[in-house]
MIPA-888448 format. One record per residue (C-alpha): residue in three letters; x, y, z. Coordinates in steps of 0.02 Angstrom, whole numbers, padded with zeros to 5 digits, always signed. Layout:
<recs>
ALAXYZ ...
</recs>
This chain:
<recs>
UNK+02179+01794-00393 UNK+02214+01904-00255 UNK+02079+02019-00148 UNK+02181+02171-00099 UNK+02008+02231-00012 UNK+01859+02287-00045 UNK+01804+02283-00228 UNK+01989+02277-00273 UNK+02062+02117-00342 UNK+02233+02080-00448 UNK+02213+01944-00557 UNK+02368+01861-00689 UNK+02320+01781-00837 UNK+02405+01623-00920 UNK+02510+01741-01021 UNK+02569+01835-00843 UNK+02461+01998-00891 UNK+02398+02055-00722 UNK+02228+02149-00676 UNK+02181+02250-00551 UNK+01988+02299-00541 UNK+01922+02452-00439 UNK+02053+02512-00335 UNK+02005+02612-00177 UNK+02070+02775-00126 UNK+02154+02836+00054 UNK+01955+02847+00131 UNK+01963+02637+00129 UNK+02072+02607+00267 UNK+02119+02412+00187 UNK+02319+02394+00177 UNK+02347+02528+00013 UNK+02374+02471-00134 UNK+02553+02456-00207 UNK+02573+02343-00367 UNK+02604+02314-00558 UNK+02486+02285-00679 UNK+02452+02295-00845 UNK+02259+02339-00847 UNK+02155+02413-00738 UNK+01982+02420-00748 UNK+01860+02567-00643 UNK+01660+02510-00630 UNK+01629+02702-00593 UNK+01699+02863-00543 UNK+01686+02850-00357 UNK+01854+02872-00221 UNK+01826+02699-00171 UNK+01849+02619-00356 UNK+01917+02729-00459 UNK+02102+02785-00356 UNK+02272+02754-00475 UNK+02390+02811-00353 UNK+02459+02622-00287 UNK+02462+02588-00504 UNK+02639+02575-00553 UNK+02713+02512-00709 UNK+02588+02592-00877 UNK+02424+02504-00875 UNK+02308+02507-00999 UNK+02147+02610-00887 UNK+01972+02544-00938 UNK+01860+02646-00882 UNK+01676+02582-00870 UNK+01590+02744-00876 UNK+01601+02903-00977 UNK+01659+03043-00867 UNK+01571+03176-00949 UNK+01395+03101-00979 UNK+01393+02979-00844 UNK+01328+02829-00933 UNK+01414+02656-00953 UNK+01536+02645-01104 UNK+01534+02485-01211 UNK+01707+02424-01191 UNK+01767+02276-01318 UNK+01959+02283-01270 UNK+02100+02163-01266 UNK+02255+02154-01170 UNK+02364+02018-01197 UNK+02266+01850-01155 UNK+02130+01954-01068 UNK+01977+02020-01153 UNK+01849+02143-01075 UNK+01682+02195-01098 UNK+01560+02306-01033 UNK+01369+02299-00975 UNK+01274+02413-00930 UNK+01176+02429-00744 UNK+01146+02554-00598 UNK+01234+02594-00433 UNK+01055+02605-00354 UNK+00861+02537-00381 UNK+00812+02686-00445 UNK+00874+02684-00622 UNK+01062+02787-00561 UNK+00930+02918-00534 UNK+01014+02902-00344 UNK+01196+02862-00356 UNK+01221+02869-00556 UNK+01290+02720-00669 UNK+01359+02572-00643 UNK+01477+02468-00757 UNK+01484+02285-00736 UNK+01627+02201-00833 UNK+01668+02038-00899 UNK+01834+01974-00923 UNK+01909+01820-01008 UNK+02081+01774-00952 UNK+02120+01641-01074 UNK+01938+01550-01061 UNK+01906+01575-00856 UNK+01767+01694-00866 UNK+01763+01824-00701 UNK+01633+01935-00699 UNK+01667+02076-00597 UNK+01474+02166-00550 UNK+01563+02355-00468 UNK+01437+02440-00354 UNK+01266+02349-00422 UNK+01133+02432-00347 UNK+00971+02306-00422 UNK+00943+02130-00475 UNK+00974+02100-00664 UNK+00854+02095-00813 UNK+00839+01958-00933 UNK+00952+02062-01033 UNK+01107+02094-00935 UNK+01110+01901-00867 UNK+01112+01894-01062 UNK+01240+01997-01101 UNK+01363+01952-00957 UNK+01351+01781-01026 UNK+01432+01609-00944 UNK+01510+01656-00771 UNK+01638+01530-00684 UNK+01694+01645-00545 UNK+01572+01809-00482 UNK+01614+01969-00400 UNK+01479+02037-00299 UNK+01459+02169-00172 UNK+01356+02112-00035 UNK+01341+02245+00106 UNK+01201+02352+00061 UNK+01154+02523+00069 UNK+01284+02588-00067 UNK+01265+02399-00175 UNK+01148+02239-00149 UNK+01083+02188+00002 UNK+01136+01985+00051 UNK+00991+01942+00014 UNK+00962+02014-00173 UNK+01142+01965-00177 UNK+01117+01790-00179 UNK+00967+01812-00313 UNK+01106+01890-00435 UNK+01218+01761-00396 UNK+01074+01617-00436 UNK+01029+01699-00603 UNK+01206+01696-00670 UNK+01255+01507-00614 UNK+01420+01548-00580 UNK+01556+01422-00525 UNK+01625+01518-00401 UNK+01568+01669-00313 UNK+01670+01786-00205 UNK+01588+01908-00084 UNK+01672+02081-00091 UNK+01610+02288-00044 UNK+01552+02221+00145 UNK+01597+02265+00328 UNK+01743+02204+00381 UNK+01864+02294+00549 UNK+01940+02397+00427 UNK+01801+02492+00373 UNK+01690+02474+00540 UNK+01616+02650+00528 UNK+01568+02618+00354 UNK+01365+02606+00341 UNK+01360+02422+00251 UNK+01332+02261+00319 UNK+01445+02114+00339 UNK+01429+01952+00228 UNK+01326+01860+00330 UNK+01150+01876+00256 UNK+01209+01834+00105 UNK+01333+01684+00184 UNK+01177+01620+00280 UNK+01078+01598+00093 UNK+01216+01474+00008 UNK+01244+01294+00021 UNK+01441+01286+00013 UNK+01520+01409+00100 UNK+01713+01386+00108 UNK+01827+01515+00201 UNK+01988+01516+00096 UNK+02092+01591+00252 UNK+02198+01700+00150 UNK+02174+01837+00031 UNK+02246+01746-00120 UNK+02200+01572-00225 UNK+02250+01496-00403 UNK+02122+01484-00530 UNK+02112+01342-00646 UNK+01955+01322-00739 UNK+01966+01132-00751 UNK+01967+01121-00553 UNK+01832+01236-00524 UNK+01712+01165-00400 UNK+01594+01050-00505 UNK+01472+01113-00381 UNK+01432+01319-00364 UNK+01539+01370-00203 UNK+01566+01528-00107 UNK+01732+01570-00058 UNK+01775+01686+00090 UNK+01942+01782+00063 UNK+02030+01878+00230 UNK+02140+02023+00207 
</recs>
């Protein structure tokens, strides 16, 4: 798994299919995005997660949310080794009344569950934590203003017991005018904080931390 920034990540499954999930447009001034996959998957229609220009190669585009009516489509797909599914939540605490829809998918890559929450704007019901299911490593945007706070951040994370969690969508010097916060409310709330040093890691689901851990990724 690689963080190319943001709420962009590539990911290759056993079987070598690779993922990438929300890619940002020119307006995120991370290094732009220039790879192959064979999926891509788009939380919602904003410039920030739903840009295909850096896509090369003919990936399969799952797209969380119906364009023309705005609410979250319930995606069952496979690719390969990878499955994906939808569920449903808002990019705001107001019911999307304020910044629309949200899609939060789950993904299997050959039995390692990632969870990948897009612009969550509220803690989740009974429901969702449901629906999302078992969780070994979590996505989650921790900045604020446009997505969770740190702090509700870290109550998300709790309800979905995830092995590993991965901050992603806060401050960092390449987005320094942006209005979010950095990590470290949400840092300052977990136990086992490790800073990975690099913007890439394997996954193996046997050697997932037996213990829940935060990891820190640099671009």
């Amino acid at each position: 798994m690689k963080w190319l920034g943001h709420s962009c990540f590539y990911l290759v499954s056993p079987k070598g299919i690779r993922v990438v999930t929300d890619p940002f447009g020119p307006g995120v001034h991370y290094p732009r995005i220039a790879v192959e996959c064979d999926a891509v998957t788009v939380s919602h229609e904003h410039s920030d997660h739903n840009d295909l220009a850096g896509i090369k190669g003919s990936p399969k585009v799952i797209r969380g949310l119906d364009k023309g009516k705005g609410a979250v489509r319930r995606v069952q797909e496979t690719v390969g080794d990878v499955t994906f599914r939808t569920v449903a939540s808002d990019h705001d605490g107001e019911g999307g009344a304020k910044r629309g829809k949200n899609a939060i998918f789950a993904m299997d890559l050959a039995g390692l569950k990632v969870v990948h929450l897009g612009d969550l704007g509220h803690e989740l019901g009974a429901q969702a934590i449901r629906e999302i299911g078992p969780c070994d490593v979590l996505l989650i945007p921790v900045g604020g203003f446009y997505t969770v706070d740190g702090k509700t951040a870290a109550r998300v994370a709790l309800s979905l017991s995830p092995r590993v969690v991965v901050p992603m969508h806060y401050k960092t010097h390449y987005i320094l005018s942006w209005p979010i916060s950095g990590p470290e409310d949400f840092l300052a709330s977990q136990e086992n904080v490790r800073n990975v040093g690099t913007d890439e890691v394997s996954l193996d689901k046997a050697a997932l931390p037996a213990k829940p851990e935060v990891w820190v990724f640099e671009v």
